[in-house]
C-alpha atoms as an extended CHARMM CRD file, in Angstrom:
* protein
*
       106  EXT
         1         1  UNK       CA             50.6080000000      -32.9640000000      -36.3210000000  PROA      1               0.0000000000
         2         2  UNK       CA             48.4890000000      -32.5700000000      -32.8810000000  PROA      2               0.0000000000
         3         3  UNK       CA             45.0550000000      -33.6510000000      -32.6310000000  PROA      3               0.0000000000
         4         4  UNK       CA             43.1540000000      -32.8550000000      -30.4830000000  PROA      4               0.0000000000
         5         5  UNK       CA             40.7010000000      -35.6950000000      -28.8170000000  PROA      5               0.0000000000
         6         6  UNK       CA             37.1060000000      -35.3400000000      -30.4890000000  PROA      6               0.0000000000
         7         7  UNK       CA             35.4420000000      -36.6900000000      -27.5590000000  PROA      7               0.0000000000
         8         8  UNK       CA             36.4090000000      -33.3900000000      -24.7040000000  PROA      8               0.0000000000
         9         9  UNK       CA             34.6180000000      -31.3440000000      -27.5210000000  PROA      9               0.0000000000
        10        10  UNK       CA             31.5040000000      -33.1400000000      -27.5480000000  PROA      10              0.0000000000
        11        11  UNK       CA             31.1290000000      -32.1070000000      -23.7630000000  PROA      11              0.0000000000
        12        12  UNK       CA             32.4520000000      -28.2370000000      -24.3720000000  PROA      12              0.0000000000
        13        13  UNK       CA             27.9380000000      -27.4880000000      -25.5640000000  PROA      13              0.0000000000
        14        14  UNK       CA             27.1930000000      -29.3070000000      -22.2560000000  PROA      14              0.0000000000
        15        15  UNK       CA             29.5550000000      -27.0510000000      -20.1150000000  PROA      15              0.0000000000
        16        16  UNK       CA             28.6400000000      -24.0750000000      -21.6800000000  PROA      16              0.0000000000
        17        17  UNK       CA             24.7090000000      -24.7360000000      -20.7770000000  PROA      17              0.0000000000
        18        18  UNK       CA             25.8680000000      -25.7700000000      -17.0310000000  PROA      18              0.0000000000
        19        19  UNK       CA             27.4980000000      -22.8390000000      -16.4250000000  PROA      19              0.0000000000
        20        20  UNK       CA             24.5080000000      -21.0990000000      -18.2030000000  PROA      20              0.0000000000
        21        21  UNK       CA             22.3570000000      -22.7760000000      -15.6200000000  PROA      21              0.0000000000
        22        22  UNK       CA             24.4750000000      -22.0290000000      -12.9200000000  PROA      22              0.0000000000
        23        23  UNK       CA             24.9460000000      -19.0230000000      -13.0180000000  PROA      23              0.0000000000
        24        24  UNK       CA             20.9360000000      -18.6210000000      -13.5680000000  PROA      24              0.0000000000
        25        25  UNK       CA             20.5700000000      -20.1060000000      -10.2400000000  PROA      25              0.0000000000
        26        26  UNK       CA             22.9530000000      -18.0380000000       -8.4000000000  PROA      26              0.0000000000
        27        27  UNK       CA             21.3130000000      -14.8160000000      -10.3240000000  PROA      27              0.0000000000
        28        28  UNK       CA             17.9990000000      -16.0510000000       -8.6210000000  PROA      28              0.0000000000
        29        29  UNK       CA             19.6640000000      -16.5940000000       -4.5550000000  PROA      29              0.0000000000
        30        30  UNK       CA             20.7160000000      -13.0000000000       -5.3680000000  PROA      30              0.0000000000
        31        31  UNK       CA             17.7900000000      -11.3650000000       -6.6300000000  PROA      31              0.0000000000
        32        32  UNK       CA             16.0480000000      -13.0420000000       -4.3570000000  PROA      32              0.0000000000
        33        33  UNK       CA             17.4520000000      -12.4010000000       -0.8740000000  PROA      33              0.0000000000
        34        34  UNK       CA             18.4140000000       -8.6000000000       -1.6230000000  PROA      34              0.0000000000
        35        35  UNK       CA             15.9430000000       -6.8280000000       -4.0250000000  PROA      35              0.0000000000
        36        36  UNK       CA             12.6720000000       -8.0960000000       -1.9660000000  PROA      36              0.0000000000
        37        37  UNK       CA             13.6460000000       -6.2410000000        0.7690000000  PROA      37              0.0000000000
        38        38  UNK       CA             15.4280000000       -3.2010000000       -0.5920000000  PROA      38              0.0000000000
        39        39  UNK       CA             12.6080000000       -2.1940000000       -3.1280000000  PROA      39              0.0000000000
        40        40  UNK       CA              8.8500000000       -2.1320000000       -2.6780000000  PROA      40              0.0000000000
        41        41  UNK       CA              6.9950000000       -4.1490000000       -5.3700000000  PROA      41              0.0000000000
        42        42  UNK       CA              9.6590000000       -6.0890000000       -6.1620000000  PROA      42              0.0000000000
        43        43  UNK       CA              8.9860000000      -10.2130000000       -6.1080000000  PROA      43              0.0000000000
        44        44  UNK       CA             10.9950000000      -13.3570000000       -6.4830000000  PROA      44              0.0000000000
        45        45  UNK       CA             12.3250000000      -14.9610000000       -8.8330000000  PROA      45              0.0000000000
        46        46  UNK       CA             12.1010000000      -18.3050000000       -9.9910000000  PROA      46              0.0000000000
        47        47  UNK       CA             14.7010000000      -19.8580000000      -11.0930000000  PROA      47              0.0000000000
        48        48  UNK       CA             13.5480000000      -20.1670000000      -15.2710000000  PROA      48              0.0000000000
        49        49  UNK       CA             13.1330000000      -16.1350000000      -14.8150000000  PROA      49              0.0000000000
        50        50  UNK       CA             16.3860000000      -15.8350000000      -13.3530000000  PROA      50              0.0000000000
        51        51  UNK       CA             17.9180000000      -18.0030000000      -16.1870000000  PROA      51              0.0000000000
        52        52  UNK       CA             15.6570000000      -15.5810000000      -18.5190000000  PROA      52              0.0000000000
        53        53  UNK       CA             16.6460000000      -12.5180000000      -17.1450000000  PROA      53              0.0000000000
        54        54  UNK       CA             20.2750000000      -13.4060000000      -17.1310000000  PROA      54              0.0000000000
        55        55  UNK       CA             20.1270000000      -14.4850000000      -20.7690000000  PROA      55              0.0000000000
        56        56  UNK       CA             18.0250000000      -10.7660000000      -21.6960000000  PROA      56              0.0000000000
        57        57  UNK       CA             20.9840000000       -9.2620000000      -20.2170000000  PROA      57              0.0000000000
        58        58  UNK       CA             23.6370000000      -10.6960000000      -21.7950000000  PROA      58              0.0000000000
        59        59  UNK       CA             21.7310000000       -9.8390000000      -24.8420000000  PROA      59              0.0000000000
        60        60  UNK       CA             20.6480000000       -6.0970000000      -24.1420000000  PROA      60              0.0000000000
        61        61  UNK       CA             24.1880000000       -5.2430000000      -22.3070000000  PROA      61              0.0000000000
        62        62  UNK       CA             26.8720000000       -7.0700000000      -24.2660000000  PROA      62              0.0000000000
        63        63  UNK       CA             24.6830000000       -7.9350000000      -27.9850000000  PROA      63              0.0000000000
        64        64  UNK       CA             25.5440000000      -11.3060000000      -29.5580000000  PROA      64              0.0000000000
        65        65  UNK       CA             29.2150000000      -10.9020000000      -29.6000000000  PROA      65              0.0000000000
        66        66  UNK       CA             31.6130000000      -12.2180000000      -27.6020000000  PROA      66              0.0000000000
        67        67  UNK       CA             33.7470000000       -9.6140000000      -25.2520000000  PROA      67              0.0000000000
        68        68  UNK       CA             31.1690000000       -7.7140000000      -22.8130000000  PROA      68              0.0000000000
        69        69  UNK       CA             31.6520000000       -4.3720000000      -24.3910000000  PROA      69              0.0000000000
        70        70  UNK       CA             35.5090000000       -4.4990000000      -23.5590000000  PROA      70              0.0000000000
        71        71  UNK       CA             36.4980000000       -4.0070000000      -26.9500000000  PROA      71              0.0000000000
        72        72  UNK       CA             34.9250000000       -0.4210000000      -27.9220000000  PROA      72              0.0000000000
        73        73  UNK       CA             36.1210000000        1.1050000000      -31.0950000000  PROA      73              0.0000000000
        74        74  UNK       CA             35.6700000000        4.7420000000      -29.5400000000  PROA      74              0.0000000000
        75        75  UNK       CA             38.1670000000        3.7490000000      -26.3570000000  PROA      75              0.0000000000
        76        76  UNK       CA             41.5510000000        3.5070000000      -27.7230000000  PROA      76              0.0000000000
        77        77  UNK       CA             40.8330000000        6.5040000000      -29.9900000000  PROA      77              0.0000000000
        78        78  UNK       CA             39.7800000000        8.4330000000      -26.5560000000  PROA      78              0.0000000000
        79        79  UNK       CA             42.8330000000        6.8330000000      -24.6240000000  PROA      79              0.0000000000
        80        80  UNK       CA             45.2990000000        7.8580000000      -27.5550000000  PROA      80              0.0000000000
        81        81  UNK       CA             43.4470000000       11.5700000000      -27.3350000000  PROA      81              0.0000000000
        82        82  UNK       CA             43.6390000000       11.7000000000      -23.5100000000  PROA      82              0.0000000000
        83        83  UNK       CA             47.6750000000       10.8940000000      -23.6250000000  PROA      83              0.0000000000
        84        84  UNK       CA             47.8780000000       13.7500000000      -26.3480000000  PROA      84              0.0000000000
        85        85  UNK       CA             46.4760000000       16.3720000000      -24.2800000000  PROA      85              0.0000000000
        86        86  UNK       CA             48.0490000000       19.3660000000      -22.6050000000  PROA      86              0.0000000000
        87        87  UNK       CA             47.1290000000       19.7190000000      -18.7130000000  PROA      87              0.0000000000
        88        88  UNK       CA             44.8920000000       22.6790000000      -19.1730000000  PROA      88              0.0000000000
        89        89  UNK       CA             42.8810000000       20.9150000000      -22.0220000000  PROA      89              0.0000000000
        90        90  UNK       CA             42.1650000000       17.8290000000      -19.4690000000  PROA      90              0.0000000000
        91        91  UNK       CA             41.1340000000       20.4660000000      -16.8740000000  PROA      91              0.0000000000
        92        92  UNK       CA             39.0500000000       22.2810000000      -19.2540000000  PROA      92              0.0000000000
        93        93  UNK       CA             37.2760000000       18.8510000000      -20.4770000000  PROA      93              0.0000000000
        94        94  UNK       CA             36.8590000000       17.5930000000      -16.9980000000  PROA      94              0.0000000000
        95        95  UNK       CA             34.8710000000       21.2290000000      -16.1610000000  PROA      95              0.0000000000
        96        96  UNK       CA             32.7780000000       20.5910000000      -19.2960000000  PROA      96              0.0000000000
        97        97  UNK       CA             31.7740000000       17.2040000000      -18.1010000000  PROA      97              0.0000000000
        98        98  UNK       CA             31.2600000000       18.0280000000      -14.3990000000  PROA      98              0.0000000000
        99        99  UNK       CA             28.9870000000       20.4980000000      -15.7660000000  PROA      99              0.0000000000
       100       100  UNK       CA             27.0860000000       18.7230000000      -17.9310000000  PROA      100             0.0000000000
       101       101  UNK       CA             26.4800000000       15.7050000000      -15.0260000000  PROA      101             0.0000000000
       102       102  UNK       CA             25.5210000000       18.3630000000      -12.9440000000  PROA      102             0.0000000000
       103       103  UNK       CA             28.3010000000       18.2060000000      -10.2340000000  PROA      103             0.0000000000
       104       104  UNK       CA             29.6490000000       21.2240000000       -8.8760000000  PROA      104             0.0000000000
       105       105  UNK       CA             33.0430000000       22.4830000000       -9.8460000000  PROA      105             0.0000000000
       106       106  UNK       CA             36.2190000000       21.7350000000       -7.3410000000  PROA      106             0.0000000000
């Protein structure tokens, strides 16, 4: 039977909150050389509120679970729905949404 070595899995906590900070940090070059300047009012970041704003996000757009939002129980039942539909009925569902965003009809 495998085994796998103890001591790479020690270092897997330590990776995770490098990457963690790394990421912060790039979050904060970003933020910082393009918002500034594209919206009034806006200041810079430093780099524990970059690390904070990148953790509130992860939290607000993707919850505590792993995935990102990539696995939404609504989207395979749509897809499946969307493959079952006649051409007119996609036409007719398209209209109802360009309508209801406010676009104008093709």
């Amino acid at each position: 039977m495998f085994m796998p070595d103890r001591k790479k899995f020690i270092f897997i906590p330590f990776a995770i909150v490098g990457f963690v900070l790394l990421v912060g940090w790039v979050v904060m070059l970003l933020w910082n050389a393009i918002l500034p300047g594209v919206i009034t009012g806006v200041s810079a970041l430093s780099y524990w509120q970059a690390v904070g704003l990148l953790i509130l996000s992860k939290i607000l757009f993707s919850g505590f679970k792993g995935g990102g939002g990539h696995n939404h129980p609504g989207r395979k039942q749509f897809r499946e729905k969307w493959r079952n539909m006649s051409e007119e009925d996609r036409t007719q569902f398209k209209a109802a949404w360009r309508e209801r965003c406010g676009k104008r009809p093709e």
